[in-house]
VOGU-3710 file (C-alpha; in Angstrom, 3 decimals, decimal comma):
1> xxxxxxxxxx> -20,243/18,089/-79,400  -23,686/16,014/-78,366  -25,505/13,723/-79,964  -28,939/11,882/-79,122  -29,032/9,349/-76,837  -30,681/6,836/-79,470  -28,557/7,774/-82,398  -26,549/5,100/-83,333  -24,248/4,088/-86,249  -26,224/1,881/-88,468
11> xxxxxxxxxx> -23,316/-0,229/-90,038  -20,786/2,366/-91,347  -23,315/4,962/-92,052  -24,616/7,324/-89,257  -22,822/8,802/-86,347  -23,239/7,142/-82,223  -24,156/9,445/-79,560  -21,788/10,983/-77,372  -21,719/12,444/-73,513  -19,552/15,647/-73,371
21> xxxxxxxxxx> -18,373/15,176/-69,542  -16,536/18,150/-67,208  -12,788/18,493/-67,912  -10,300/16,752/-66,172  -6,800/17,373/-65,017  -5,582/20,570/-66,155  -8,694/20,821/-68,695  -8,977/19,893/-72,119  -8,228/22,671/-74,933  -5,714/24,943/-74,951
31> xxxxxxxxxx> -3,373/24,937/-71,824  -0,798/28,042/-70,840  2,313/27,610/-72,756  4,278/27,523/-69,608  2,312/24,298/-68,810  5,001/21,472/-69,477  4,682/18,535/-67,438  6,486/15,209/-67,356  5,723/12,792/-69,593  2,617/10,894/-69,032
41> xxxxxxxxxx> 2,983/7,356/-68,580  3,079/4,400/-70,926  -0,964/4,091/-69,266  -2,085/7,101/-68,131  -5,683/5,495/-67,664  -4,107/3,310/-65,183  -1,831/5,586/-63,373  -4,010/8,932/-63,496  -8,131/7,365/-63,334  -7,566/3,528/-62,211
51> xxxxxxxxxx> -8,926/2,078/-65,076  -7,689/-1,145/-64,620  -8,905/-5,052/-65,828  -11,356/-5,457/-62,794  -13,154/-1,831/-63,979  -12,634/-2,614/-67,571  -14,378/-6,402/-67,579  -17,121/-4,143/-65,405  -17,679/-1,766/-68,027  -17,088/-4,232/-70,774
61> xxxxxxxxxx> -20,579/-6,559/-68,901  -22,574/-3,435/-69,375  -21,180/-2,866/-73,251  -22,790/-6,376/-74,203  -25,700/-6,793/-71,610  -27,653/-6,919/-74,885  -25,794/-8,780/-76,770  -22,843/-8,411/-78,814  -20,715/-9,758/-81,764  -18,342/-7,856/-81,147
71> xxxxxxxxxx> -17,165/-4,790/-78,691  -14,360/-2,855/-77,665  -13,550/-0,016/-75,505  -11,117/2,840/-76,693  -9,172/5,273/-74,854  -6,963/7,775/-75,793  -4,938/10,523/-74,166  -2,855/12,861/-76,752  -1,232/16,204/-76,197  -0,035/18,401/-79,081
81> xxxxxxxxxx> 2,308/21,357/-79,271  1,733/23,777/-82,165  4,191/26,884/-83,358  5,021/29,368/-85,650  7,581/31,772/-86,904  6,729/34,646/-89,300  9,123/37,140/-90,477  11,285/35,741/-87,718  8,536/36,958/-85,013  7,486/34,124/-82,266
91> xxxxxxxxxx> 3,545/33,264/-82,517  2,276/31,948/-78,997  2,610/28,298/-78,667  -0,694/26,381/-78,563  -0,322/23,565/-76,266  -3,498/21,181/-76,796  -5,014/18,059/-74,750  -7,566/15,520/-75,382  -8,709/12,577/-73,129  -11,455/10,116/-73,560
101> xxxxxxxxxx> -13,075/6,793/-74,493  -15,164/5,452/-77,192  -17,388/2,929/-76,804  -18,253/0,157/-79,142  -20,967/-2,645/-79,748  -21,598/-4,334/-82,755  -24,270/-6,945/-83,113  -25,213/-8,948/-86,162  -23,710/-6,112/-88,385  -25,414/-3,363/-86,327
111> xxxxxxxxxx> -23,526/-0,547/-84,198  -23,808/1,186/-81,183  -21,473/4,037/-80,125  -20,981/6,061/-77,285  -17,894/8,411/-76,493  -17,395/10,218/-72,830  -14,487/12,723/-71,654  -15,439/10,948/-67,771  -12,882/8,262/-67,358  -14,436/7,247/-63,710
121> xxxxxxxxxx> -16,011/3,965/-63,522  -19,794/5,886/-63,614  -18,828/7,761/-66,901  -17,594/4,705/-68,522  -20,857/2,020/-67,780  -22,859/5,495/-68,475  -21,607/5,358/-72,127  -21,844/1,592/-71,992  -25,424/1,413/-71,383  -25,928/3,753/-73,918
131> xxxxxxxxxx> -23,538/2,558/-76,272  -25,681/-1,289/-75,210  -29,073/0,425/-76,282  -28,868/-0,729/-80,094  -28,842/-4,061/-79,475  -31,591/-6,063/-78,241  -30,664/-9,535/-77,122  -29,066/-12,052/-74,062  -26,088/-11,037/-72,959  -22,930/-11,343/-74,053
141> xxxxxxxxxx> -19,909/-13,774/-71,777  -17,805/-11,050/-71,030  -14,194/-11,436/-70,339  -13,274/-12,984/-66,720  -9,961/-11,307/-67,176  -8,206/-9,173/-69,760  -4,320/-10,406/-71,451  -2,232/-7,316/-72,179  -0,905/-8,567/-75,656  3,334/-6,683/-76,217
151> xxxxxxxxxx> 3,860/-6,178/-80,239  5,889/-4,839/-82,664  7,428/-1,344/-82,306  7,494/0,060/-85,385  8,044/3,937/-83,990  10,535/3,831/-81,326  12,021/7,135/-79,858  14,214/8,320/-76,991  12,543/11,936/-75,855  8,688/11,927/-74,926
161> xxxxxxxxxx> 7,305/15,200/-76,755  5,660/15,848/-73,487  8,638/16,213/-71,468  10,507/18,305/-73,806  10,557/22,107/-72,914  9,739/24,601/-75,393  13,324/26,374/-75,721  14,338/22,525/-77,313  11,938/23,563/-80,193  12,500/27,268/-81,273
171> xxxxxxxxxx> 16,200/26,779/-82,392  14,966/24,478/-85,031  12,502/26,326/-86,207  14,880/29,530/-86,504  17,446/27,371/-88,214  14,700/26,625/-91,243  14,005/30,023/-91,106  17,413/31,335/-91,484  18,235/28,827/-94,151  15,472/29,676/-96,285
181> xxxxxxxxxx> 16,144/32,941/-96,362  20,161/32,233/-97,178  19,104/30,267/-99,942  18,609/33,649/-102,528  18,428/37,026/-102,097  15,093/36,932/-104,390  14,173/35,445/-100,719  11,073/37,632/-99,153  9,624/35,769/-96,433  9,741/32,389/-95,483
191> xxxxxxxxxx> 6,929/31,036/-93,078  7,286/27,975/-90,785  5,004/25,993/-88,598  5,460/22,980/-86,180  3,357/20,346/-84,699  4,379/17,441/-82,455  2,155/15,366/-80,491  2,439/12,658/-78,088  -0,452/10,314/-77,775  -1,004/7,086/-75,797
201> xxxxxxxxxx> -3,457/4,812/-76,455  -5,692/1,257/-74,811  -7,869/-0,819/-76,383  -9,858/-3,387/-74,964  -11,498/-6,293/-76,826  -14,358/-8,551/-76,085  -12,392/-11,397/-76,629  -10,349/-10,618/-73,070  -7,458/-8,210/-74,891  -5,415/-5,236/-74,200
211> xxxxxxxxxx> -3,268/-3,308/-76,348  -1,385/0,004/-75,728  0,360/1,878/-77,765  2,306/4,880/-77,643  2,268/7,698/-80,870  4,527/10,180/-81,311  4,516/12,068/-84,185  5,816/15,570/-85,792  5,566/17,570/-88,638  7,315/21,028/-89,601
221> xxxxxxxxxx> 6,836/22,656/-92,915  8,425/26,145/-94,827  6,541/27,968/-97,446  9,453/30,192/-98,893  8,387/33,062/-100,873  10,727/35,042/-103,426  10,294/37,908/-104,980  11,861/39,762/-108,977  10,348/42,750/-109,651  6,435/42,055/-109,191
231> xxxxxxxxxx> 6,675/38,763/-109,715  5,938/36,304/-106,685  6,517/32,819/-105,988  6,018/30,345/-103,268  7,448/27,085/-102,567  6,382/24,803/-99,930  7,786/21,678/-98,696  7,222/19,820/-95,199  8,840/16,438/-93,280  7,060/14,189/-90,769
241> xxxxxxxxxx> 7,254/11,106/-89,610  6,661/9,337/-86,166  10,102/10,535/-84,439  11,759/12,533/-81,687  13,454/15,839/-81,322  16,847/14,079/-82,510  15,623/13,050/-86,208  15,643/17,088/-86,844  19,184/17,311/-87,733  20,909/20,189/-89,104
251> xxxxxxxxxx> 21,418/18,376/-92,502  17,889/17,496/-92,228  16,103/21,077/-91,672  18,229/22,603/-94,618  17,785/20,126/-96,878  13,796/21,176/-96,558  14,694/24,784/-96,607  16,553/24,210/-100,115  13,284/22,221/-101,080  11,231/24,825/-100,167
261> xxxxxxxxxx> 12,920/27,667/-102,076  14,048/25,779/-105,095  10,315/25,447/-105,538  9,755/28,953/-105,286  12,395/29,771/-107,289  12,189/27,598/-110,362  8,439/28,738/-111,003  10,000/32,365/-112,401  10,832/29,898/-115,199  8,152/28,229/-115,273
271> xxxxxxxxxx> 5,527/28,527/-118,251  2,761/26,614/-119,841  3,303/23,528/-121,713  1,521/21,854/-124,638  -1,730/20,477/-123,664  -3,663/17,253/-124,007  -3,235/13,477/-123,722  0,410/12,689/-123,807  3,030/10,293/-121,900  3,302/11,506/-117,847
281> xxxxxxxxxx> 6,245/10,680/-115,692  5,391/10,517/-112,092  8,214/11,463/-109,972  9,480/9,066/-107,117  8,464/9,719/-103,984  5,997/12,579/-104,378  3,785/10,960/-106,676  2,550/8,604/-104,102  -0,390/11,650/-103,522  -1,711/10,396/-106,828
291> xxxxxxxxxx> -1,881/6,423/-105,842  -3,060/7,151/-102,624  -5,779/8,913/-104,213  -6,441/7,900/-107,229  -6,410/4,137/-106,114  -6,183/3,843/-102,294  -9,657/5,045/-101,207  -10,987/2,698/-104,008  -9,724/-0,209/-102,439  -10,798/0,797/-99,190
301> xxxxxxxxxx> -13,330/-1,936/-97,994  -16,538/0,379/-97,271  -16,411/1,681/-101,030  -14,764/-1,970/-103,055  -16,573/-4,504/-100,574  -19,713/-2,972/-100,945  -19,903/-2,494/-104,355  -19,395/0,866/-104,550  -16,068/1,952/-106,092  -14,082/1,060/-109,060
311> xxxxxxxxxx> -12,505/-1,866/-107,712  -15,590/-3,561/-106,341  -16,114/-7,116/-107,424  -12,505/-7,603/-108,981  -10,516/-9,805/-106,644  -8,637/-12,365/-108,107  -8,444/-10,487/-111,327  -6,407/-8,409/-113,235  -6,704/-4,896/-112,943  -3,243/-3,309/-113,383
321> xxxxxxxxxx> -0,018/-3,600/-115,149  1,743/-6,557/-114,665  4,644/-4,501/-113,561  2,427/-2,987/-111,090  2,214/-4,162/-107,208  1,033/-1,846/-104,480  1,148/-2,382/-101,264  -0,664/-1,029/-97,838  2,296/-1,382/-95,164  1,891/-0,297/-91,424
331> xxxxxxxxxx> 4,963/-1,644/-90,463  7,530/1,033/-91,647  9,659/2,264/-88,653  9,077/6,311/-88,129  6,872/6,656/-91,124  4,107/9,299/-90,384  1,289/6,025/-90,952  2,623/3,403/-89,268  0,774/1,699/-86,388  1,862/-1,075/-84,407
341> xxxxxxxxxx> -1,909/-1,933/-83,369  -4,649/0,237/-85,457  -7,403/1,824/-83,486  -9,286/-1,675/-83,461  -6,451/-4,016/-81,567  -5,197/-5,385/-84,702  -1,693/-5,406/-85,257  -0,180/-3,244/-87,715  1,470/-5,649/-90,826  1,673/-5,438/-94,225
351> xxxxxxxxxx> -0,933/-5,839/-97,207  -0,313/-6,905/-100,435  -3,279/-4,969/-102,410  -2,188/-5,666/-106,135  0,096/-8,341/-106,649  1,791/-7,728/-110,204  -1,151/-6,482/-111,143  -3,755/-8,885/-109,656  -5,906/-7,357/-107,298  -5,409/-9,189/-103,862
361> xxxxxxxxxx> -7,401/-8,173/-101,145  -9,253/-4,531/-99,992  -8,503/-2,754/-96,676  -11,241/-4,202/-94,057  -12,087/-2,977/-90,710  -13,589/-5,279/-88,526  -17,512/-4,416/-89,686  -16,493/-4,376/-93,527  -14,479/-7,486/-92,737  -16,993/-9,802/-90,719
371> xxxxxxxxxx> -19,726/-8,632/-93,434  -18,297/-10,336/-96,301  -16,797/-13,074/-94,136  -12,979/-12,695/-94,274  -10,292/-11,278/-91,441  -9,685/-7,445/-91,007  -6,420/-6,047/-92,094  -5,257/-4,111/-89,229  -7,007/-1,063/-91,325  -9,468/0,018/-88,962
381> xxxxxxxxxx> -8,451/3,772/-88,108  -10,286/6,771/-86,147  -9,115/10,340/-85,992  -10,048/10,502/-81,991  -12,162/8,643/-79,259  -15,127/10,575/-80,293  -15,267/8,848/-83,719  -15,844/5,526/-85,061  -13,182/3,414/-86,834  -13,022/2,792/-90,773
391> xxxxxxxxxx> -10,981/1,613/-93,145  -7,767/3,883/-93,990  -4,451/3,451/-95,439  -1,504/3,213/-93,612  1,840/3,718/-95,413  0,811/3,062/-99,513  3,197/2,432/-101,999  3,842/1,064/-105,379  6,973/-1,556/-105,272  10,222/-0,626/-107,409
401> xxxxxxxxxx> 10,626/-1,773/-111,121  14,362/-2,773/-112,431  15,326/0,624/-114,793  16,687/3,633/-114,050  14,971/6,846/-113,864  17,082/8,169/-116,887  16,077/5,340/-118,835  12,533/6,034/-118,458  13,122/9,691/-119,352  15,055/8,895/-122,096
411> xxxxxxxxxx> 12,151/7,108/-123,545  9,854/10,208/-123,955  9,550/11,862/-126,811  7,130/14,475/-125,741  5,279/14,629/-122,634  5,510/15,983/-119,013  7,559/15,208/-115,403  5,067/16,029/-112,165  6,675/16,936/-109,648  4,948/18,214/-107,078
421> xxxxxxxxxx> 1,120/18,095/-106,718  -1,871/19,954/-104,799  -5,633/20,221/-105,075  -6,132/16,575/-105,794  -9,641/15,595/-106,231  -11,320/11,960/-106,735  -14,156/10,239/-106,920  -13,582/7,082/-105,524  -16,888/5,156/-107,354  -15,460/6,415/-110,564
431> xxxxxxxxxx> -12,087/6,511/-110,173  -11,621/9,794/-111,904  -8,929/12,081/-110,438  -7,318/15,695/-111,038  -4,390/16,725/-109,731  -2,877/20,437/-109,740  1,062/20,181/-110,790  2,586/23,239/-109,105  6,321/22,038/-110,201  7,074/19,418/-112,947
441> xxxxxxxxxx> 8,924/19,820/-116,415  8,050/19,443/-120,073  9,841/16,881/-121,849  11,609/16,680/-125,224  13,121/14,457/-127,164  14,254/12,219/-124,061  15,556/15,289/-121,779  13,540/18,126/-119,246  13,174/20,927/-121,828  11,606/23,375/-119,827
451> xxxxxxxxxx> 9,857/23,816/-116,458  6,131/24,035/-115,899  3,775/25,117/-113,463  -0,411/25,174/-112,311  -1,643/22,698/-115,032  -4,241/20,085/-113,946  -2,803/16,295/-114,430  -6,299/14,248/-115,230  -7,794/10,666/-115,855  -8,945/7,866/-114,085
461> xxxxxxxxxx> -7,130/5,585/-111,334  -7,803/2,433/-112,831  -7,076/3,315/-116,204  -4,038/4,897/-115,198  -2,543/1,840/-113,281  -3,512/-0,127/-116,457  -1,355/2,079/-118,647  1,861/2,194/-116,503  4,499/1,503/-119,456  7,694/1,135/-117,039
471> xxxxxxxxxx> 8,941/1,421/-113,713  12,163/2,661/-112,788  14,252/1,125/-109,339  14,287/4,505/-107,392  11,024/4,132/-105,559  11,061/5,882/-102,064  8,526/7,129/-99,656  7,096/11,187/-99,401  8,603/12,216/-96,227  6,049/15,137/-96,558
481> xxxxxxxxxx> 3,363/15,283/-93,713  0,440/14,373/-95,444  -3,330/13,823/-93,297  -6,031/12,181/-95,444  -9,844/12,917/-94,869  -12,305/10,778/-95,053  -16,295/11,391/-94,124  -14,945/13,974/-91,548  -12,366/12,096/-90,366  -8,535/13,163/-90,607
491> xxxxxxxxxx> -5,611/10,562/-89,810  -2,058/10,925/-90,719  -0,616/8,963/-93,723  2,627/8,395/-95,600  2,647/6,947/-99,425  5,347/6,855/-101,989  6,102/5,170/-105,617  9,292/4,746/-107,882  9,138/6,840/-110,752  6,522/5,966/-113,220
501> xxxxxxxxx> 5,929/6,138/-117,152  2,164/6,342/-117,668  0,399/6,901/-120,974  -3,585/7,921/-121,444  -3,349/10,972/-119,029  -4,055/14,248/-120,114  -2,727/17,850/-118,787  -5,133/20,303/-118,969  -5,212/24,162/-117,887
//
């Protein structure tokens, strides 16, 4: 990918210009699946390419010759193992790596962006300088020396995915396999995928620091699909979170395979309920795809800072349930969206968005932040070193109420339990969302009556968080492996919620 040398981000809107540079190592893309290596180091840039404080100040000097508010240099070296299992048949492993740095300059709310694959000291000041090109002032004082700053680790694991050989992954896959298919003899095919990745990562700030960080992650998922007569279900169901090979316990990969075929199989009863407005309950756990999209983008600071979304200009005020508090937590050991430093140099932590009900603060990067005058929130994310940060979510969730999920059931006379959700859409200016509910229940007199499947859940985020009658004390976090996209750019996420009564929705077909 190439882009002009003179086009640069104009605050948050336009893309920087990037040098695509000759491979390095054993290339980047796809390398032979035989091609497992030790583990790279905690910094590879220092141990593989000498990129150490002396060469970083040096390219740093060139980043700000022109001036600079702010700047910071980005590099990132990830590896990622993909496979699958069909019909108990062994696709060939994709074994993936990226290297590379991004460069950043911001000055007086302007940006200039550069990202290079060459991680010797020419390719760096190359990108510098044209990173440097937006601004047009005296110099910046660089840095006479760089402080590596130790944090938090919220994500901490025994086995590098890097150093693990293949044959350490294939049993667990055929174990999901094999339990999915045990699970009912209705039981046609079950599908499974795997991803792991192992990712290191170093930023360097203008204000002389260093942060590195190392990312594992994983993710395997079963779509289970049964089969009576002509009729044919699916169920799918997937765990992730930032872990090793050791979190996939036997327990563990059944439990999903159960998941993923009682999903299948309940939709042969499944029918149509009743529609219109009418009470919702949104099931722990799962249900956190709904706040994360319904409210989390909203509060994001380049849509409510800027006066764009449906949150903009309401801090301080009330604009939820007083039962209601949502928080934006990075800190969360092993879940899939924690960070201990986010692709900025701020530390990962926790923010308190809605505070029984009262809407606290937005998600800031360091642009949206310094433009309104406050501090960033350890939001700013990027999907790679080709892209520029933004503010994400981390981990989202609503906190727990004091009922019990039967109690909140028991208080429905007629209405609908979502389950399980796909094909969410939003508008984040609006706040208007649909949801598709591909397991859930209708609800009678205070007990499940019947199950349902495919209807559309609809309204509006705000509204919605207004209208939450009760909040039961089970509230829990998706273990799914979610990735959000945002203006091109995917990161992984985790979100989750206790149950939740909610009136003023509506189910539609």
């Amino acid at each position: 990918m190439k882009r002009s040398r003179r086009q640069f981000l104009h605050d948050i809107g336009a893309s920087g210009g990037v040098i695509c540079m000759p491979a390095f190592l054993a290339g980047c893309g796809v390398m032979p699946a035989t091609d497992f290596g030790a583990a790279p180091p905690a910094n590879p840039f220092l141990e593989w390419f000498g990129v150490d404080e002396l060469l970083l100040a040096r390219v740093m000097s060139e980043l700000t010759a022109r001036g600079a508010t702010h700047a910071d240099i980005y590099l990132q070296h990830r590896r990622e193992h993909r496979l699958r299992l069909r019909d108990g048949v062994k696709g060939a492993p994709d074994i993936t790596m990226e290297q590379g740095a991004g460069l950043r300059v911001i000055v007086n709310g302007e940006t200039g962006f550069a990202s290079t694959e060459d991680l010797s000291l020419q390719g760096l000041i190359v990108a510098a300088r044209q990173a440097a090109q937006r601004a047009a002032g005296a110099a910046a004082v660089s840095p006479a020396e760089f402080l590596s700053v130790k944090g938090s680790n919220f994500y901490p694991v025994a086995t590098d995915w890097s150093s693990l050989g293949i044959e350490r992954r294939w049993p667990i896959l055929e174990r999901l396999a094999a339990s999915g298919y045990a699970a009912d003899p209705s039981v046609s095919d079950v599908a499974v995928d795997w991803q792991d990745s192992d990712e290191r990562i170093l930023i360097a700030t203008l204000d002389g620091q260093i942060f590195l960080d190392e990312r594992p992650l994983t993710r395997i998922s079963a779509q289970v699909k049964a089969q009576r007569g002509t009729d044919v279900q699916a169920g799918f169901a997937s765990i992730s979170a930032r872990q090793d090979v050791h979190w996939y316990d036997d327990a563990r990969i059944d439990a999903l395979a159960r998941t993923a075929a009682d999903r299948a199989l309940i939709r042969f009863e499944a029918k149509q309920p009743p529609l219109g407005a009418m009470p919702v309950l949104l099931a722990a756990g799962s249900s956190g795809i709904v706040l994360h999209e319904a409210l989390g983008h909203a509060l994001e600071a380049d849509f409510g800072a800027r006066g764009s979304g449906a949150y903009a200009g309401l801090l301080g005020q009330a604009v939820a349930s007083p039962l209601v508090s949502v928080i934006d937590d990075a800190t969360m050991f092993h879940q899939r969206g924690a960070l201990n430093v986010d692709d900025e140099g701020e530390r990962g932590r926790q923010n308190v968005l809605i505070d029984r009900g009262v809407l606290r603060t937005y998600l800031h990067d360091r642009l949206s932040a310094s433009a309104i005058g406050v501090s960033p929130t350890g939001s700013g994310r990027r999907e790679s070193y080709r892209f520029m940060p933004m503010p994400r979510m981390t981990c989202t969730r609503i906190e727990s109420g004091s009922e019990t999920r039967d109690d909140l059931l028991a208080a429905v006379e007629r209405g609908v339990w979502a389950k399980t959700y796909s094909n969410g859409r939003v508008d984040p200016v609006t706040g208007d969302f649909s949801f598709l509910i591909k397991n859930g229940w209708f609800v009678e007199r205070g007990r499940a009556s019947y199950p349902v499947r495919d209807v559309r859940l609809t309204g509006n985020g705000p509204d919605m968080l207004r209208n939450v009658q009760r909040l039961a004390n089970d509230g829990r976090m998706d273990e799914a492996g979610w990735t959000c996209g945002k203006r091109g750019q995917r990161v992984p996420v985790s979100h989750g919620m206790p149950t939740a009564l909610v009136t003023g929705l509506r189910i539609e077909s």
